[in-house]
Biotite code that builds the C-alpha atoms (Angstrom):
import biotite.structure as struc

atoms = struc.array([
    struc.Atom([131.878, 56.696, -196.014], chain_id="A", res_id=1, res_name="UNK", atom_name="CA", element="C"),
    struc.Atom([136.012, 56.773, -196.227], chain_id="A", res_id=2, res_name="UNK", atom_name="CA", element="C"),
    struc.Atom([137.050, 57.855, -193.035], chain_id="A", res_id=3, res_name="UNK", atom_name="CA", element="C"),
    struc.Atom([140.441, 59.227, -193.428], chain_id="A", res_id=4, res_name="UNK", atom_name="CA", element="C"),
    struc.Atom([142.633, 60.825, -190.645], chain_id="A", res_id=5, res_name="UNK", atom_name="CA", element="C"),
    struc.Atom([142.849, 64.478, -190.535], chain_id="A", res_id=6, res_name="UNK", atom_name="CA", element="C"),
    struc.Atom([145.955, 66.421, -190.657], chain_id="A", res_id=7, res_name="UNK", atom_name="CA", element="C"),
    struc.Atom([147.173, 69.019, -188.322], chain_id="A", res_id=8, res_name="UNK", atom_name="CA", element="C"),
    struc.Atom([148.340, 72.034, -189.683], chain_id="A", res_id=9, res_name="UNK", atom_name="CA", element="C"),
    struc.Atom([151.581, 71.287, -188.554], chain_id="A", res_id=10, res_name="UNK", atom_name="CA", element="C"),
    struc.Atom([151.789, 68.032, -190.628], chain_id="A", res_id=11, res_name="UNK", atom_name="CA", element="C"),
    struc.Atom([150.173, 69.965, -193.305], chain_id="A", res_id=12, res_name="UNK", atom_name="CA", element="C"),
    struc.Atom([153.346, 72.598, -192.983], chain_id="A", res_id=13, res_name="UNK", atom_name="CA", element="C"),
    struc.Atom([156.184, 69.466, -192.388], chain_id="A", res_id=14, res_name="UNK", atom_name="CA", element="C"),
    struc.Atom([154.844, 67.978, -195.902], chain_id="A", res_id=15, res_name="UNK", atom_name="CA", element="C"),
    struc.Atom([155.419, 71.176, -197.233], chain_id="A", res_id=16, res_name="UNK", atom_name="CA", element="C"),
    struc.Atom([158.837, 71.243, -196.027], chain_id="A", res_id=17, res_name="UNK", atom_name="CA", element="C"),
    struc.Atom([160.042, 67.919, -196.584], chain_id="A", res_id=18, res_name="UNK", atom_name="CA", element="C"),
    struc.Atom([158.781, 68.590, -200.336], chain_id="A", res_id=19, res_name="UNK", atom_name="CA", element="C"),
    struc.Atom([159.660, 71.778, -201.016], chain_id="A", res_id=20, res_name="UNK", atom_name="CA", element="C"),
    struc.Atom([156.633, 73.188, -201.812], chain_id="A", res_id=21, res_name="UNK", atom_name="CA", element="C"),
    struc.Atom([155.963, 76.895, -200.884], chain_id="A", res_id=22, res_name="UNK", atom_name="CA", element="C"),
    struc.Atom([152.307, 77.728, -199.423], chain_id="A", res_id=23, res_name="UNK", atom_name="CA", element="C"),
    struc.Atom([151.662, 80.156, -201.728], chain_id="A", res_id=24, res_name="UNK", atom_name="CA", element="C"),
    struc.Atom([152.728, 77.890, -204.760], chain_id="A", res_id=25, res_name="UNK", atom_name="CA", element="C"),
    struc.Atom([150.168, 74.927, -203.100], chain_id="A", res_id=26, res_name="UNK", atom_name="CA", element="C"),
    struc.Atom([147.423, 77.731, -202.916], chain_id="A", res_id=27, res_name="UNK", atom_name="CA", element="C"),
    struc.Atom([147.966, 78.804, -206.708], chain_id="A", res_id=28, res_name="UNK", atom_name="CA", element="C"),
    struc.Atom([148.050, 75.509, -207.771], chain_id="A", res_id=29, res_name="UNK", atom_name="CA", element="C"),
    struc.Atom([144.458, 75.202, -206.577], chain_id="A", res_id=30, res_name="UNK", atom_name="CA", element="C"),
    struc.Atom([143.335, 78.644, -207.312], chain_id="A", res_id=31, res_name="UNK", atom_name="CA", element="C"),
    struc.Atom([143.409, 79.924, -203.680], chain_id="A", res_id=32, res_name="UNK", atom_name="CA", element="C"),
    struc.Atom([144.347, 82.883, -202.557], chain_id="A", res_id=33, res_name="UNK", atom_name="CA", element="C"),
    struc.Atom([147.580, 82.560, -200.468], chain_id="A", res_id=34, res_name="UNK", atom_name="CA", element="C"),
    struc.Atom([146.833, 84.912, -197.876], chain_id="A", res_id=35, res_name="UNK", atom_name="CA", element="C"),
    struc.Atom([143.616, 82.489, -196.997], chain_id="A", res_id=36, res_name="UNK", atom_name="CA", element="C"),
    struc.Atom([145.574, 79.619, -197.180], chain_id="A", res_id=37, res_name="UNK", atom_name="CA", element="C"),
    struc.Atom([148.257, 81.006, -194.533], chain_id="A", res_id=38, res_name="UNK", atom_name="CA", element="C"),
    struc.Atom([145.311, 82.347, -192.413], chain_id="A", res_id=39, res_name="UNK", atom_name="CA", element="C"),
    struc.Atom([143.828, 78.721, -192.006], chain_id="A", res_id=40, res_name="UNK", atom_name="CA", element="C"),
    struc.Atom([147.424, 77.290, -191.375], chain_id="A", res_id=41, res_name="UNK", atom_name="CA", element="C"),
    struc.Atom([147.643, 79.121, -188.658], chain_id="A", res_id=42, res_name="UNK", atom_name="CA", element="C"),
    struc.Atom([143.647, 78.496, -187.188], chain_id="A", res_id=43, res_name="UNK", atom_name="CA", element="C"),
    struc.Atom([142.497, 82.220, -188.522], chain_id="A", res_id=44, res_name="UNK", atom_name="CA", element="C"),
    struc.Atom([139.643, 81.049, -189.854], chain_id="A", res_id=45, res_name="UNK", atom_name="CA", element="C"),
    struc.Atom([136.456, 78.868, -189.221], chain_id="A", res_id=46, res_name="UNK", atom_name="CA", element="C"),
    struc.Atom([136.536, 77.564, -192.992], chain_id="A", res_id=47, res_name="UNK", atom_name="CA", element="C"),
    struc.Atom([132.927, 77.259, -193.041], chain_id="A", res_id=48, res_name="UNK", atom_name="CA", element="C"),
    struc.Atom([132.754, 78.382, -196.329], chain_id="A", res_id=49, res_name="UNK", atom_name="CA", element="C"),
    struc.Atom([134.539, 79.949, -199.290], chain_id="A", res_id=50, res_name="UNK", atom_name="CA", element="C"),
    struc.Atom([138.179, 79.650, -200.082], chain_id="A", res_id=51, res_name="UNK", atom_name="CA", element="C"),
    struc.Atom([139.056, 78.758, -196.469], chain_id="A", res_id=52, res_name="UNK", atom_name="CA", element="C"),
    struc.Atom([137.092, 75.741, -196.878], chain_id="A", res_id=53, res_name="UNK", atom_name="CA", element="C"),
    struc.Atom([138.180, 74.679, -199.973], chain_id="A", res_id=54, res_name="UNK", atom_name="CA", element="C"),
    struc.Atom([141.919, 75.390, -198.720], chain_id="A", res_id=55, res_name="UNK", atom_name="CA", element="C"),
    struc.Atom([140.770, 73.237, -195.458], chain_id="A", res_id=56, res_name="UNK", atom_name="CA", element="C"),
    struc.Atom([139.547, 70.056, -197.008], chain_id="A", res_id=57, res_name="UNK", atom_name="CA", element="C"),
    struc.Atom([141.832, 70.189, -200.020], chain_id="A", res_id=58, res_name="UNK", atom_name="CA", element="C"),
    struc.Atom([144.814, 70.023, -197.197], chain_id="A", res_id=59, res_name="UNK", atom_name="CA", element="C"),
    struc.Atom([143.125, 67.478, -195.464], chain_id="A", res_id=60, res_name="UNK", atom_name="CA", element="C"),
    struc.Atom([142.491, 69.214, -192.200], chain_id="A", res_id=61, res_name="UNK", atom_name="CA", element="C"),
    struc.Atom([138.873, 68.960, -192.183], chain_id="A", res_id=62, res_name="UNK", atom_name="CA", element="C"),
    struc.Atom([136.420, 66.558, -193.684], chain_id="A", res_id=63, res_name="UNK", atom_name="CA", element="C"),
    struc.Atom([133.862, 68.024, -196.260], chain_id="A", res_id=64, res_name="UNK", atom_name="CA", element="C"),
    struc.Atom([133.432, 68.657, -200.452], chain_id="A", res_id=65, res_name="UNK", atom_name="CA", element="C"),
    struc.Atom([134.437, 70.919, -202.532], chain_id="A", res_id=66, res_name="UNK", atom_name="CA", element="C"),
    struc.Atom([131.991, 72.095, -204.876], chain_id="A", res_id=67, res_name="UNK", atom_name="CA", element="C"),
    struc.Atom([133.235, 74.122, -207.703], chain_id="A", res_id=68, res_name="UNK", atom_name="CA", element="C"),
    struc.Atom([130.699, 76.910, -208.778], chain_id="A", res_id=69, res_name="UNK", atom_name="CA", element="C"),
    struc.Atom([129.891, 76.877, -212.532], chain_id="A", res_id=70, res_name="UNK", atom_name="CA", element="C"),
    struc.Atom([129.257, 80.042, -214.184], chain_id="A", res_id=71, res_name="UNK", atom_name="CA", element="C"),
    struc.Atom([125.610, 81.224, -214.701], chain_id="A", res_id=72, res_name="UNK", atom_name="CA", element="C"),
    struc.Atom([124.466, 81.765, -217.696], chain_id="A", res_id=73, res_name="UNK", atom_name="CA", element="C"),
    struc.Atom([121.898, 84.445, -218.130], chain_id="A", res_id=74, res_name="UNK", atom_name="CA", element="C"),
    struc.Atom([119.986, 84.129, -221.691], chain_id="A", res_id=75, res_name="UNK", atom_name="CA", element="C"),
])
């Protein structure tokens, strides 16, 4: 398996900085909501699960998959 360094959030936030990018523009861009995304910047959340692991891997803070539900269809 790829074994790539994680990120801090702080290197997360400098990268955001240096390119301009706002956090809730990042989170939009991938669908997140940007009060999740803020609240695992700043170690609010476990990010077991949900958007706050999504955000989490997708930032490169933790190491994981995102699986993107598909919608059920019912007939």
């Amino acid at each position: 398996m790829d074994s790539k360094r994680l990120r801090t959030p702080q290197e997360v936030r400098e990268e955001f900085s240096r390119k301009g990018i706002s956090v809730a523009g990042w989170a939009r861009q991938y669908g997140l909501n940007p009060s999740v995304v803020r609240s695992v910047l700043s170690g609010g959340r476990k990010c077991q699960f949900g958007q706050s692991h999504k955000a989490a891997v997708l930032l490169g803070l933790k190491e994981g998959e995102v699986i993107e539900e598909q919608g059920h269809d019912n007939v």
